[in-house]
TORFIKOL-41908 format. One record per residue: residue number from 1; x, y, z of N, C-alpha, C, O, CB in turn. Coordinates in nm, 2 decimals. Glycine has a CB too. Layout:
   seq     n_xx     n_yy     n_zz    ca_xx    ca_yy    ca_zz     c_xx     c_yy     c_zz     o_xx     o_yy     o_zz    cb_xx    cb_yy    cb_zz
   NUM        X        Y        Z        X        Y        Z        X        Y        Z        X        Y        Z        X        Y        Z
...
//
This chain:
   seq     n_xx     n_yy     n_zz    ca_xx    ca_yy    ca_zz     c_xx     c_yy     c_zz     o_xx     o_yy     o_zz    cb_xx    cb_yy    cb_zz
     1    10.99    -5.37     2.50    10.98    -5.25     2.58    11.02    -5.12     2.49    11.06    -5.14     2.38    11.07    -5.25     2.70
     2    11.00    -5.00     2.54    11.06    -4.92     2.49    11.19    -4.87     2.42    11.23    -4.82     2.31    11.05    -4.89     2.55
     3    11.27    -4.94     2.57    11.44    -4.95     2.44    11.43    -5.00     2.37    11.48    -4.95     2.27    11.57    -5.01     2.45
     4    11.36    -5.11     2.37    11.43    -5.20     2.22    11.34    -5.15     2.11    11.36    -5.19     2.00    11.42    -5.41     2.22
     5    11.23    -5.05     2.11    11.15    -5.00     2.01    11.28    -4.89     1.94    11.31    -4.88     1.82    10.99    -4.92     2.08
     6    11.34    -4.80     2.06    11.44    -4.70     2.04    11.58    -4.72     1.97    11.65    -4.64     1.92    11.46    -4.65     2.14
     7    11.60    -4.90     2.01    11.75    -4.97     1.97    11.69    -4.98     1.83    11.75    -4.92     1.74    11.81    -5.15     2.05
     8    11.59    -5.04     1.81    11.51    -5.09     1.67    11.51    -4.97     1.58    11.56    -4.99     1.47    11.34    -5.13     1.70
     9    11.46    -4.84     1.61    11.46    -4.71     1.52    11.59    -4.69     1.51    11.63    -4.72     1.40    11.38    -4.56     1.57
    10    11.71    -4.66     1.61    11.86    -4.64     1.56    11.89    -4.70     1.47    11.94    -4.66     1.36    11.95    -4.66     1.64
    11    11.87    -4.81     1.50    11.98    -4.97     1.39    11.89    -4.91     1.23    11.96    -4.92     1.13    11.91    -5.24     1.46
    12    11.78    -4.87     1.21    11.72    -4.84     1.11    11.72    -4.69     1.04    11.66    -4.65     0.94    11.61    -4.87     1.14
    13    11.79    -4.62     1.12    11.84    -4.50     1.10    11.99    -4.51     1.03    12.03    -4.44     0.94    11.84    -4.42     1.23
    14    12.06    -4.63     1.08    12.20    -4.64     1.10    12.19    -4.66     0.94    12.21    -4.57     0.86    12.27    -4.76     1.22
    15    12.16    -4.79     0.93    12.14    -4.87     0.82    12.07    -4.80     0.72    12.14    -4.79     0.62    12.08    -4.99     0.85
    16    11.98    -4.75     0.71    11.90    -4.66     0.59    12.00    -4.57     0.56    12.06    -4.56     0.45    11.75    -4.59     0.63
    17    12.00    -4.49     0.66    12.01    -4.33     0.67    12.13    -4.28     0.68    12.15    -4.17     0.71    11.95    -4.28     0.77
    18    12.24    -4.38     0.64    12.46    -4.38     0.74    12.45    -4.26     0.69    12.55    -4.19     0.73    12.65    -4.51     0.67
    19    12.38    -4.19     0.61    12.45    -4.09     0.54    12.49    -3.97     0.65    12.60    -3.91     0.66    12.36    -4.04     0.41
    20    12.36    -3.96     0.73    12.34    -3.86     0.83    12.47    -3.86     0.89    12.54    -3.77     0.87    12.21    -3.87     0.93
    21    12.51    -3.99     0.98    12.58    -3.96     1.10    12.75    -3.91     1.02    12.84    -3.85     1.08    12.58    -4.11     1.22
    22    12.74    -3.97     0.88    12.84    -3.92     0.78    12.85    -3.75     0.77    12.96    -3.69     0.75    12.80    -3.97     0.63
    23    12.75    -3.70     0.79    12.78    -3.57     0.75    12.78    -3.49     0.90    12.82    -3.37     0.91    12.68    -3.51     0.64
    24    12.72    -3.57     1.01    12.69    -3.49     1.14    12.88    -3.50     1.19    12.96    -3.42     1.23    12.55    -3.59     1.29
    25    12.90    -3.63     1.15    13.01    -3.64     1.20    13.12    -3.70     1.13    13.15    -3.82     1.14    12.99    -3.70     1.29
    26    13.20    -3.60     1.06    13.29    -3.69     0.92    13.36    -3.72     0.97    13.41    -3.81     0.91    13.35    -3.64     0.79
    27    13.44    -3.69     1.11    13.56    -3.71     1.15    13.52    -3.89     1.17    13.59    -3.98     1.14    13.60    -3.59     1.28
    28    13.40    -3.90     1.23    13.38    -4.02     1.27    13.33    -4.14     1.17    13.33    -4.26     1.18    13.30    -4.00     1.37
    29    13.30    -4.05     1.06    13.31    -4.11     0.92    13.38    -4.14     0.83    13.33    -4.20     0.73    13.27    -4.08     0.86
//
């Protein structure tokens, strides 16, 4: 379904990309 297309792009954002939520959010980094 849809979510899991949307769960599927996050987890591939997460994993590729940690850098992003590193800089959106250092505190949480």
């Amino acid at each position: 379904g849809f979510r899991n297309l949307t769960n599927y792009i996050a987890r591939s954002l997460l994993e590729t990309g940690g850098f992003r939520p590193q800089l959106l959010h250092p505190r949480l980094g």
